[in-house]
N, C-alpha and C positions, 0 to 999 in steps of 0.2 A: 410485298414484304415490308417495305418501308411504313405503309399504311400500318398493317399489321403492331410493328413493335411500337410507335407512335399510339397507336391504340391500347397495349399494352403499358406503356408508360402513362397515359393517362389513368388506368385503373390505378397504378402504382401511387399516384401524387393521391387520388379519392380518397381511397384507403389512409393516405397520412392523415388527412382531414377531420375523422371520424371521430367523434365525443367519446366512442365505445366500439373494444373490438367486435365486428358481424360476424356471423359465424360462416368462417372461411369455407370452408367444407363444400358447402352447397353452391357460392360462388363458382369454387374449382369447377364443379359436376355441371353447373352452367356452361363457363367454360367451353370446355370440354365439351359438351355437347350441340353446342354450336359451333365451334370451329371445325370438329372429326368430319361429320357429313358434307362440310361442303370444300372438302379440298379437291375434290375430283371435280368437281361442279363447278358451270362456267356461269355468269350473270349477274347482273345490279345485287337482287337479293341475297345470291348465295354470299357475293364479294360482301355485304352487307352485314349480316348476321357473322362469317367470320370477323370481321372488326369489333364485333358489339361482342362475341368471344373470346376475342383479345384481350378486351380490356377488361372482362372477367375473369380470365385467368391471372391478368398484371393485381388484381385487387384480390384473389384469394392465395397468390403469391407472397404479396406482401402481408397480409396479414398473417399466415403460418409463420414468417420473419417473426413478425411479431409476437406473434402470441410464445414463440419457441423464446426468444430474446428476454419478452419479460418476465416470465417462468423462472428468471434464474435472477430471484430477490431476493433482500435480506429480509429473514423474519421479522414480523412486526415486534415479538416482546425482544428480541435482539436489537432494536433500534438504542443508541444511548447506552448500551451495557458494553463493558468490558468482555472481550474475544479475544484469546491468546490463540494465532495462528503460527504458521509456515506458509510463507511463500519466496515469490520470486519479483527484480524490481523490473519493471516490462517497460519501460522508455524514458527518455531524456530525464533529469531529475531538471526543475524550473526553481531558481531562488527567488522568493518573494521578499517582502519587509521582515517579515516576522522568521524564518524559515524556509526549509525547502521543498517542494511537491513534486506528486510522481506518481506515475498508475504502477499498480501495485496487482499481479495476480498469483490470488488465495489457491494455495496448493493441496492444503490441508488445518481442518477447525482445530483446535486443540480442547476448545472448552468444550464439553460433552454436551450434546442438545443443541448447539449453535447452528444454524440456519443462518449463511453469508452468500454471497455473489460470488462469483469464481474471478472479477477483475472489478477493482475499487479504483479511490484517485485518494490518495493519501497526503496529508499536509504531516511536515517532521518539523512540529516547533522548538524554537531555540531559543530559551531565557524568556519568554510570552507564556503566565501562567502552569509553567510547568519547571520540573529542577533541572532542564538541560539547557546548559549555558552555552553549549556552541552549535556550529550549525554544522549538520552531520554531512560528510560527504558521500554519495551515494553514485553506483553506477549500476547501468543497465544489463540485468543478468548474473548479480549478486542475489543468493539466497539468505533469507533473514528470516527469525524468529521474534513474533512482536505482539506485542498487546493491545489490539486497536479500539477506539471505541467510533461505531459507522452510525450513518444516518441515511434513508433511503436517496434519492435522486433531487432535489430541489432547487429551484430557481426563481430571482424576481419574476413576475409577471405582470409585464405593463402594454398597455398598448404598442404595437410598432418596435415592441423592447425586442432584446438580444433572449430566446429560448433557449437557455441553458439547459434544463430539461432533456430536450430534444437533441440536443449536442451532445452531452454524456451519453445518451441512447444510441445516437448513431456510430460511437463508439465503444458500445458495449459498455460502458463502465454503467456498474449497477449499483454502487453505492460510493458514497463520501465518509472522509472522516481522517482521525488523526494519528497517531502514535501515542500512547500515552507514555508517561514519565519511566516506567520503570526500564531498566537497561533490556536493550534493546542487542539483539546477539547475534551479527553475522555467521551463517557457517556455511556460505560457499561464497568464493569470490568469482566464481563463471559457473553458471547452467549452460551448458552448451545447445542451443535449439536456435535454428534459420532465423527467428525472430528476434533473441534476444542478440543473437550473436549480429545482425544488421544492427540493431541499435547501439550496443558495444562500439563498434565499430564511428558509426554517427558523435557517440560520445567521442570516442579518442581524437576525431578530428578535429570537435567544437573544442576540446581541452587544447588542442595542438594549434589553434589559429588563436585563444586566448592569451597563450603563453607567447607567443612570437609577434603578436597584438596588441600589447596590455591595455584598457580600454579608458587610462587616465593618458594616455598619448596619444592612442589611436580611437577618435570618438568613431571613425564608422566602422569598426570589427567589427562591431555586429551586424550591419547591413551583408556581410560579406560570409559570415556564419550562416544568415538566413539563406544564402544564395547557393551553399555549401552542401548543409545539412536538413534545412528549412526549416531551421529553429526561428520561427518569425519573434517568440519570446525576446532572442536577442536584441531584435532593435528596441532603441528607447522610444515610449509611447509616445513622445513630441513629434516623432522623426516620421509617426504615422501619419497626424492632424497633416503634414506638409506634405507625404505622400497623397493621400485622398484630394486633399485642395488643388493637388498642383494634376490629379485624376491618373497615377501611373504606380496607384497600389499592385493592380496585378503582377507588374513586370519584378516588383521585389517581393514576392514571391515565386517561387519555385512554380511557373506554369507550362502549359503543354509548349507554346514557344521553346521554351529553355530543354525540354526532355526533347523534343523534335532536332533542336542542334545536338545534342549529345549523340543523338542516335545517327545523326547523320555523319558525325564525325567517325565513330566505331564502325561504319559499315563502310564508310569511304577508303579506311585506313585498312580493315583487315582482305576488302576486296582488290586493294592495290596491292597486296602482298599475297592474295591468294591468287592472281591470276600470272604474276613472276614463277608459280611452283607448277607447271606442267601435271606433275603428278594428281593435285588435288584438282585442278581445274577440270583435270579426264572425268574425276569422279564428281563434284558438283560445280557447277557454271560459277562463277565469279560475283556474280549478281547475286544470286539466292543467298551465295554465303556472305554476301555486306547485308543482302535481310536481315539475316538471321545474329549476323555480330548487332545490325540495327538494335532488333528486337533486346536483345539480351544489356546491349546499354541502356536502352529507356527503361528494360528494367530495372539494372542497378542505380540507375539515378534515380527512380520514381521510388524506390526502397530507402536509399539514401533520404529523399528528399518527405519520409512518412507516409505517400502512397497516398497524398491529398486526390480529390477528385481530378483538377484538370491534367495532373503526372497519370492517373490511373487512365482519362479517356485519354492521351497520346499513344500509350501504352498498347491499351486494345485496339486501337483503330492500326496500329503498326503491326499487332499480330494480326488483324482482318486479311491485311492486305498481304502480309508474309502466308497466311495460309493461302486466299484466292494464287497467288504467285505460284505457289508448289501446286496446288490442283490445276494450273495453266487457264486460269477465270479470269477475267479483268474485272473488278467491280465497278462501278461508277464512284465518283465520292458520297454523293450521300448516300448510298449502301454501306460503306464503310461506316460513316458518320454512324447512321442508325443498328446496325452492329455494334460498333463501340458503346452507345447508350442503352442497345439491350444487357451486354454483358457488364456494364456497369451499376444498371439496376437488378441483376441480378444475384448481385455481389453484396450490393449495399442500396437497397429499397427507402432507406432513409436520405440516400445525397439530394433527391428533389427539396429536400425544405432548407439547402444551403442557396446562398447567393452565387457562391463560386459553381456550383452546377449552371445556374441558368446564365451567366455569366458566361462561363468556359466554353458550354455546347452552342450557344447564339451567338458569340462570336467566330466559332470556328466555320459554322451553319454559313453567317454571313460571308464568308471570304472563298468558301465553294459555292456560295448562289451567284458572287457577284465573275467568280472564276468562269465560271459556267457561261456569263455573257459576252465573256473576250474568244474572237477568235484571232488564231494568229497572234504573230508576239512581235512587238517592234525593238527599233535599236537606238543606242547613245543615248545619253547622260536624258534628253527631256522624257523618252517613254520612263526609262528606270525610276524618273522623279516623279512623273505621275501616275504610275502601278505605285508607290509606295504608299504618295497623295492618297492614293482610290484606297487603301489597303486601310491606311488610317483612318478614313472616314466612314468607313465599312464597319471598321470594330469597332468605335465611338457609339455609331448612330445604334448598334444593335444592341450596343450596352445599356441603352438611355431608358428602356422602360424599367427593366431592373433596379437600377441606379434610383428612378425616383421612385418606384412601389418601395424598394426595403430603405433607399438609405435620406430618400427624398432631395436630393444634390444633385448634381452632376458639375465635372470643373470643364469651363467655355475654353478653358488655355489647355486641357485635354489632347487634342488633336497635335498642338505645335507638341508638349513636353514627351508626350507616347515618341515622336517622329526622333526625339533626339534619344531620350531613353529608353525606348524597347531595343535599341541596333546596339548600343553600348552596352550596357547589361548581358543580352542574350548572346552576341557575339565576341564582346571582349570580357567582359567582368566575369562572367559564368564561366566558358574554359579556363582562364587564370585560375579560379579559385579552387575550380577540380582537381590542373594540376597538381596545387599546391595543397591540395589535399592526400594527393598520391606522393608527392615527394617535399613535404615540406622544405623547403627554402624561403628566408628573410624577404630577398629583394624580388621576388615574383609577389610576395603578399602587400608590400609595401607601394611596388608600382599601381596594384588592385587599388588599393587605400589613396593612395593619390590619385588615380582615375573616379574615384567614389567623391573624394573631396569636391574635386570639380563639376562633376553630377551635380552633387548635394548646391553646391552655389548656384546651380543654375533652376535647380528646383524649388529655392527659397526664392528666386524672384519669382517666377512662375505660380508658387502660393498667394502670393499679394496681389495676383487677377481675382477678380471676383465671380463668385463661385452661382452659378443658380439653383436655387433654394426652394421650394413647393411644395403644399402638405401631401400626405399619402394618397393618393390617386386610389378608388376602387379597382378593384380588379379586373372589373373590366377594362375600364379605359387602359391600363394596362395592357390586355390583350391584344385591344386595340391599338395600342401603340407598336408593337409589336406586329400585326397587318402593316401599321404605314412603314414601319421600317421595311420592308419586304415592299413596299409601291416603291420608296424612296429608291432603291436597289436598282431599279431598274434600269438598261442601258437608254441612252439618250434618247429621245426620241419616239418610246413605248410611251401608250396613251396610259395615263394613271397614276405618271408621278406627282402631280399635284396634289390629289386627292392623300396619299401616302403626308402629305404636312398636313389636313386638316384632320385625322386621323391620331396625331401625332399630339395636336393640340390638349385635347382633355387632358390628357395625362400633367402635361407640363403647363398647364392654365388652369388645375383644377384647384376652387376656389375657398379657403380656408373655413373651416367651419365655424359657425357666430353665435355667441346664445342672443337672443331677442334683447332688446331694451329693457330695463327693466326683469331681466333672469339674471341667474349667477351661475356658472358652471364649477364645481370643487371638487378638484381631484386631488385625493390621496393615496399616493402613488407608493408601490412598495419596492419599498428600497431596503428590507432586513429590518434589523434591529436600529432604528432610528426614522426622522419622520422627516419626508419632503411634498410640498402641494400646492398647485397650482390652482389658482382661484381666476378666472378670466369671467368679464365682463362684456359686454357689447364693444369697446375698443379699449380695454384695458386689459392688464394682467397682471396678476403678484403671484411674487412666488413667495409663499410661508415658510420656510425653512429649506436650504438646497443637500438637506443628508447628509447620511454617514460619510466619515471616509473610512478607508476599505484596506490602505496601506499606504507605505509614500509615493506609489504611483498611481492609485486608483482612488476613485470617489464616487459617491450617487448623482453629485454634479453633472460629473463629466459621463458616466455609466447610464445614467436614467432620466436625470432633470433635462438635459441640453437635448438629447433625443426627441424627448418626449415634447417638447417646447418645438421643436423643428418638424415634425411629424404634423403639427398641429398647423404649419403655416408663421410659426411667432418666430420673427425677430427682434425684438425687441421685450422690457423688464418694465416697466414701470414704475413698478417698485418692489424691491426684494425687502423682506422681514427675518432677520434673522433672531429668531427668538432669545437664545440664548448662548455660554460659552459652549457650552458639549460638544465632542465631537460627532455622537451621533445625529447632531441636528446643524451643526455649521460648520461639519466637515467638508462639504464641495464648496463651501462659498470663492473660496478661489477659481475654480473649474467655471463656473457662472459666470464671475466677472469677467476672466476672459474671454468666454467664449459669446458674448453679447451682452450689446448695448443696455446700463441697467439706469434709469431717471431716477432713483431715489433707493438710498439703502435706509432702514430702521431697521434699529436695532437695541440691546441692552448690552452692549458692549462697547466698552466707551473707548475702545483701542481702534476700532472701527471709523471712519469718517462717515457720515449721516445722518440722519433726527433720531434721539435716544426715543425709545418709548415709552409713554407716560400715557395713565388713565385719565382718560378724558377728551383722546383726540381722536378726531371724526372728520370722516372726508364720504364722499358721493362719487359715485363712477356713475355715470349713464342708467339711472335711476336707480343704482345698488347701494346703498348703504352699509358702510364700515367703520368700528368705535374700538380702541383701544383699552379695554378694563382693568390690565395691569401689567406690571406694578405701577406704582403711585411714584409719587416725586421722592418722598422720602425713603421708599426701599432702597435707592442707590448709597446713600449714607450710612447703610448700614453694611456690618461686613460678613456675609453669610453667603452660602453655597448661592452654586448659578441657579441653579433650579426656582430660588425663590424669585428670581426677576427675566424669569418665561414671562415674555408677548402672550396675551390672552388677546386672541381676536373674536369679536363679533360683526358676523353678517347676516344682512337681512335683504332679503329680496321678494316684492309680492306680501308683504306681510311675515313671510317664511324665515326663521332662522338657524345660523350653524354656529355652534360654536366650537371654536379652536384653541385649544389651552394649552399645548404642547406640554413641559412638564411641572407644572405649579403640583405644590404639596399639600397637607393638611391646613397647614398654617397659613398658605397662600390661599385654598378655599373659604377659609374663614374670614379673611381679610375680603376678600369677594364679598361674602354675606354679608357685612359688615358694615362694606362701601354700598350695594345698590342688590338688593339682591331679584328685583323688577327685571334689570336688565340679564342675568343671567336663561334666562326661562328660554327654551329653545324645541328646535322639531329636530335637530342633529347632532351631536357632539363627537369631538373625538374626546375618546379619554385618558384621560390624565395619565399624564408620565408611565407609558405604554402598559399600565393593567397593575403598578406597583401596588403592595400594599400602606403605603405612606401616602395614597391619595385615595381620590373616589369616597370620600366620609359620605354618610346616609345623610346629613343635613344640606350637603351640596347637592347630591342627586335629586334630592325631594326639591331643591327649587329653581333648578337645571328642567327639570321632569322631561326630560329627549326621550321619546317611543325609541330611536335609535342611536345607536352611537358606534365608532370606529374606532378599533385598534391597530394604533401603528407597531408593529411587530415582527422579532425575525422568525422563521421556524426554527422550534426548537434555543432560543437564546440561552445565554449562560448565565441569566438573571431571572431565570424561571416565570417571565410575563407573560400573559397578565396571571398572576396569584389567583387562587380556586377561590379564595373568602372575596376577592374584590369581584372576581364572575357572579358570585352569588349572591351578590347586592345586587348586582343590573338584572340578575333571572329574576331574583324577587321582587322588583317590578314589573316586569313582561319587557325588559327593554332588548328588542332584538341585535343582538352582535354583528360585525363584519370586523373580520380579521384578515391584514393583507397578508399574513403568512397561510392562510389557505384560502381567501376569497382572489388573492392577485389587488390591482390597483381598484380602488372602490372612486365611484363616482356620484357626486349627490348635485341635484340638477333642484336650485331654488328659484318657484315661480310664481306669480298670485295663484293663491289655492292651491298648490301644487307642490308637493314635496316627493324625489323620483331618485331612488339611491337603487345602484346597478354595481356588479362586482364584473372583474375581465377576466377572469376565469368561468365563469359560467356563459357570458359572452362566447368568448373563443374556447372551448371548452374539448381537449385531447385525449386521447384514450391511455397516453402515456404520463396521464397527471395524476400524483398519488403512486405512482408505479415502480 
């Protein structure tokens, strides 16, 4: 059986993989037809061929998911236009900078012909290009009448990046978009349905620990709301960089630990009072019935806490074992385990592309493999310290391939901060806050808040250990990391725990990648409606502009640039260019500085400390060449928009060159032509001031003449880029486009004789792209 669903879940993950849905059908009838015949049948082959029909069933399973799932789109001439609906608000409402957001499901189209999604995620702006000045209050399970204007599913797309895409999919939300200005009309203030009425509920609590919290006093409320409700929104995003460093992200959130005490609490409590009452005890044993109270807590905390993957596997791994109990079956643990996983990919076919699935199921994996090797239990205070020892080194070690395929990290002070903070969190902080979510009172939230304080202190030192950092490991070595963790496992004295470290190595010694001497590699990275791009050398790196920013908590710095920098193996800057004031292009430069080490900032901003840029100046990296063509010394004197004192970079490598103009105008092109117009002449360009029509003139194109050129761009922007008359200037050259609002991050690789521009969406290329 275990085989079986494991086989099954691999068809499940393939199936994610896929450029384009296969046509499931025939998969199933596969299937199916390998598995039927040989359940009676004994032998290698038959066992055989049933596996190999597993995992065709787990791949025509998911894909009927999907194809059912994406079937429910918004029309394409409905993209961008105004739809006046009815619906209902269906979870937490999150306040951003600008606004507040919130899934939103469409009950009914109002505008005739409309073609919508049946669950959206809606942004309600407040005084941000629209006449509503305040910020609307919103709860879940309120019926509204509204005027939306959506846009299908989209996300950056960069290497090693966060798939946003993929994430609205696995939560069914099939389109985005916003509220628009006109009044907006409540006309129910509860829907009453199991769904919206848990989230209600979730609301009232997060509102009930804010108000008895306020959070200009009490800075960790929200630590205490995520632990509550799982509104991990709550916490402030600083408060995560020291989570992850200090490696005890999981424990603040809402994971199966935390649903596994809840449940043990409800079963311990209603079996001690059901076996006081004679009467009920005659009719069910005392035992079953803490099962089953078990059962029913983990479910209302995993409801409570959004019904995240690792609350959902405690969940079903507690009813596995609640039902083997009533049929009088013992399972093994991993039966259970692999239960839990089938009925979790049955549920949700998309959780394999989260980190918290691989995450949640390998560490659990690991503490029943490592369970399995203990016989007999010892006593006093040194066995209890070293089962906890062995417990934390188990989920560490299981964590690590994970940790460096998605996030490339891992924190070495891991082991000590989990030891202090998983027992305080999941046994003190977590019941307090339940209570005091069933009966609010002051001093039970406040003793939380002061047990949090001293956490928090001790988790700030523990972020100042140093963190190990390694670019993205292939997937194999991955896998393979993943074996050695399983040698590692081993109890003492089994031949093969060595080999489990050399095993272990690729992953976490795998060697950054290099362009040659003498190449340039240029990524332009898509980060929306603004430009960010990393130019690396044989031991050098610039980063050209570090993006938009995004609001007062969020940036492409810190969202896309610092990722993508670490993914690659780069610690370190070399020198950062920040072309000009805009925010869409030196919005993250703070997110940057912090987060590594930068040798030199240029810039055109004189508020900045670093070398201004001026035309003229040229430096060599490891046989690459790079020349600064504008502006000139006298632009700064004069006093005109930033645009006109955009960093224009040239590179040249091999003969080969890119040019980089971020957003210089008419006047700025001219001034080019002017100065040297030899030096302009290139094989790549990006273009100007992302496709506006105030740039791109036909006498700069004619002595630019790039076969290709790249648009930095968001989908769909509210500045309509790039303009149809500046497209038709590059068509009526033959000059081929890449745009990162549908190519993803474009990469142009400069080498003697060799010019090699690649986009990451055709690279990694999803069936749920465009969808």
């Amino acid at each position: 059986m275990r085989l079986n669903i494991l086989a099954f879940a691999a068809g499940v993950l393939a199936l994610q993989l896929q450029p384009v849905l296969p046509a499931w059908p025939l998969w199933a009838l596969a299937g199916l037809l390998l598995c039927w015949p040989q359940q009676r049948r004994a032998g290698r082959i038959s066992r055989g061929l049933a596996v190999i029909g597993c995992c065709a069933l787990g791949f025509a399973w998911a894909g009927w998911r999907a194809e059912i799932r994406l079937a429910d789109e918004l029309g394409a001439a409905w993209e961008g236009e105004d739809v006046e609906v009815i619906g209902v608000i269906a979870g937490l409402a999150q306040e951003f900078s600008y606004g507040t957001r919130s899934e939103f499901v469409i009950e009914q189209a109002l505008t005739a012909g409309a073609v919508v999604p049946r669950r959206v995620l809606l942004s309600w702006y407040a005084g941000r290009d629209t006449a509503q000045t305040a910020r609307p209050v919103l709860h879940p399970g309120e019926r509204w009448r509204l005027t939306l204007r959506l846009k299908r599913p989209h996300g950056n797309a960069n290497p090693q990046g966060f798939d946003y895409e993929a994430w609205l999919l696995e939560r069914n939300i099939r389109a985005t978009g916003y509220v628009r200005p006109q009044a907006a009309e409540r006309l129910e203030t509860m829907v009453w349905h199991p769904a919206y009425a848990i989230e209600r509920l979730r609301d009232a609590i997060r509102t009930a620990f804010r108000r008895t919290l306020p959070a200009e006093q009490y800075p960790w409320a929200g630590i205490l709301i995520a632990l509550a409700v799982g509104d991990q929104n709550a916490i402030d995003g600083d408060y995560w960089t020291v989570f992850n460093r200090a490696g005890v992200t999981h424990a603040l959130s809402i994971s199966g630990l935390h649903v596994t005490m809840v449940a043990a609490l409800f079963g311990w409590l209603l079996s001690a009072v059901w076996r006081r009452i004679p009467r009920l005890a005659l009719r069910l044993p005392a035992q079953k019935a803490g099962v089953l109270a078990a059962c029913l807590g983990a479910l209302f905390y995993a409801g409570l806490a959004g019904f995240a993957v690792p609350a959902q596997r405690t969940f079903y791994m507690l009813l596995v074992a609640a039902l083997a109990m009533f049929s009088g079956r013992l399972l093994a643990p991993s039966r259970t385990l692999a239960l839990a996983l089938l009925v979790v990919l049955a549920f949700d076919p998309w959780a394999v592309l989260a980190a918290g699935f691989w995450l949640s199921f390998g560490a659990v994996g690991a503490l029943f493999y490592i369970a399995a090797a203990v016989v007999g239990a010892g006593q006093g205070w040194r066995w209890q310290l070293r089962s906890w020892g062995l417990v934390q080194w188990a989920a560490t070690l299981a964590s690590l391939p994970v940790l460096l395929l998605v996030f490339q990290q891992f924190s070495l002070v891991s082991p000590l901060a989990n030891a202090l903070a998983v027992p305080l969190i999941s046994f003190v902080l977590t019941p307090l806050v339940l209570f005091a979510a069933l009966l609010p009172w002051w001093p039970v939230l406040a003793f939380a808040h002061g047990l949090t304080g001293w956490l928090m202190q001790f988790l700030f030192w523990c972020a100042t250990w140093p963190v190990w950092q390694a670019p993205a490991p292939p997937w194999w070595a991955a896998a393979a990391a993943g074996l050695g963790v399983a040698l590692c496992l081993l109890p003492r004295g089994v031949a093969g725990r060595g080999l489990g470290l050399v095993l272990l190595m690729p992953a976490a010694f795998w060697p950054a990648p290099q362009p040659e001497a003498g190449t340039a590699w240029i990524d332009v990275l898509d980060v929306g409606q603004g430009l960010a791009s990393v130019i690396c050398t044989r031991e050098h790196v610039l980063v050209y502009d570090p993006g938009p920013l995004y609001g007062a908590d969020a940036d492409a710095g810190q969202r896309v640039v610092i990722p993508y920098l670490r993914s690659l193996g780069i610690n370190r800057i070399d020198q950062l260019m920040v072309t000009h004031r805009d925010s869409d292009h030196a919005g993250g430069l703070g997110s940057v500085l912090a987060a590594l080490p930068v040798g030199e900032v240029r810039s055109s901003l004189p508020e900045i400390a670093g070398t201004r840029c001026v035309a003229g100046q040229r430096w060599v990296w490891d046989g690459v060449s790079f020349a600064v063509l504008h502006p000139d010394a006298a632009a700064y004197a004069v006093d005109s928009k930033s645009n006109h004192l955009s960093c224009v970079l040239r590179v040249e490598a091999g003969g080969r060159v890119m040019l980089l103009t971020s957003d210089i105008e008419a006047a700025d092109e001219a001034q080019l032509l002017a100065r040297d117009p030899a030096l302009l002449a290139a094989d790549v360009m990006l273009m100007p001031h992302h496709g506006s029509k105030t740039s791109s003139t036909p006498a700069f194109l004619a002595a630019v003449g790039a076969p290709q050129a790249i648009i930095p761009v968001g989908y769909r922007n509210r500045f309509g880029h790039p303009k149809a008359e500046v497209l038709a200037r590059y068509e009526a050259r033959g000059t081929r486009l890449w745009r990162t609002d549908r190519d993803g991050a474009v990469q142009v690789s400069l080498a003697a004789g060799d010019v090699a521009v690649s986009a990451w969406r055709d690279e990694r290329k999803r069936y749920w792209y465009g969808r």
